[in-house]
C-alpha positions as a printed NumPy array, in Angstrom:
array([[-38.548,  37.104,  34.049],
       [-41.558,  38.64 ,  36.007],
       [-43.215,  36.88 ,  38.558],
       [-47.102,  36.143,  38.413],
       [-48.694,  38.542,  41.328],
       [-50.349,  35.853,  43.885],
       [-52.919,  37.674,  45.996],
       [-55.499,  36.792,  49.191],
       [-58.107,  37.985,  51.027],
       [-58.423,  39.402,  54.266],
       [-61.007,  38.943,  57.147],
       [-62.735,  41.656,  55.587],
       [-62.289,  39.784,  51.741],
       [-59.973,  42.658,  50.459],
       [-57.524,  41.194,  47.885],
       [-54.083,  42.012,  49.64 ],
       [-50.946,  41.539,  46.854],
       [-48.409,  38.579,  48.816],
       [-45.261,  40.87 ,  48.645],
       [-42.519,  42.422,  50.784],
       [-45.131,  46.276,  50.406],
       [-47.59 ,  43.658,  52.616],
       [-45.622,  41.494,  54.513],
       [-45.168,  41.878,  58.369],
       [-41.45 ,  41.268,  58.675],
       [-40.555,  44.158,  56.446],
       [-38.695,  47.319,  57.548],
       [-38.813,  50.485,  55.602],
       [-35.643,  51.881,  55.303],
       [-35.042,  55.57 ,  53.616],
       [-34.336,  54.393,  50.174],
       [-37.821,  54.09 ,  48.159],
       [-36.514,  50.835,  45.924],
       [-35.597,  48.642,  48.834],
       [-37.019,  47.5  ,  52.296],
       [-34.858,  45.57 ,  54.953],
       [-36.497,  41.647,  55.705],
       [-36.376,  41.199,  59.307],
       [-37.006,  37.106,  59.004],
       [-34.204,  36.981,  56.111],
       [-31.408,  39.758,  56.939],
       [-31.706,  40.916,  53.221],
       [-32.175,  43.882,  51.257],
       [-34.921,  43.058,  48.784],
       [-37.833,  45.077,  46.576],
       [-41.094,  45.594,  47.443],
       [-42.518,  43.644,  45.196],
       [-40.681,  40.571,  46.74 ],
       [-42.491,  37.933,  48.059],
       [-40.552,  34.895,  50.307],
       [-41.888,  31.979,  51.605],
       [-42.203,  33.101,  55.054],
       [-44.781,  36.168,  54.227],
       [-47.56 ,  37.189,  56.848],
       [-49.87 ,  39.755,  56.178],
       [-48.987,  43.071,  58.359],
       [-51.498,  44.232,  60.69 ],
       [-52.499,  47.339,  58.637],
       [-53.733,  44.593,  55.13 ],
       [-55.432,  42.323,  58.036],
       [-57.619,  45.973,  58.909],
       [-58.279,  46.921,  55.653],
       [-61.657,  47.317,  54.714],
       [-62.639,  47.769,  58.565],
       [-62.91 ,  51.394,  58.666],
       [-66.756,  50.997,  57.183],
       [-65.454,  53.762,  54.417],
       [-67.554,  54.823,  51.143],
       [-66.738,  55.137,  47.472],
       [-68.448,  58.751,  46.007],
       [-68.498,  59.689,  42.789],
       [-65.091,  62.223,  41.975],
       [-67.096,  64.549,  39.936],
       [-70.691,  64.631,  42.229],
       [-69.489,  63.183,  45.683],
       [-72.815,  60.863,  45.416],
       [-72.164,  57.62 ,  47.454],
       [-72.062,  55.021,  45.036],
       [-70.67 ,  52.097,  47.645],
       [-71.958,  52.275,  51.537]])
């Protein structure tokens, strides 16, 4: 059974996914399916999501960088 996705906003109101991918307490290891949980001791997916999830620091800056969206095909700056 799939989970429902539950997602927040930053300071910067960028919708952040609540998962292990944006969690603080995760730790990448070198296999791509599976990150180590520092709070639980576990192996677990990126796409999990435990009860004791923080937002890393990286989600909590995104949106801060003052970045633009341009158009692929004529580079015009369609979001300042």
């Amino acid at each position: 059974m799939r989970q429902k996705k539950e997602f927040v906003l930053n300071a910067h109101y960028i919708r952040i996914c609540k998962c292990c991918a944006s969690c603080t307490h995760k730790e990448i290891t070198r296999e791509r399916l599976t990150r180590w949980c520092l709070q639980n001791g576990e192996k677990v997916k990126p796409t999990h999501v435990c009860r004791k999830w923080q937002m890393s620091d990286m989600m909590q800056k995104a949106g801060l960088s003052g970045g633009v969206v341009r158009d692929m095909k004529t580079k015009e700056v369609l979001i300042n």
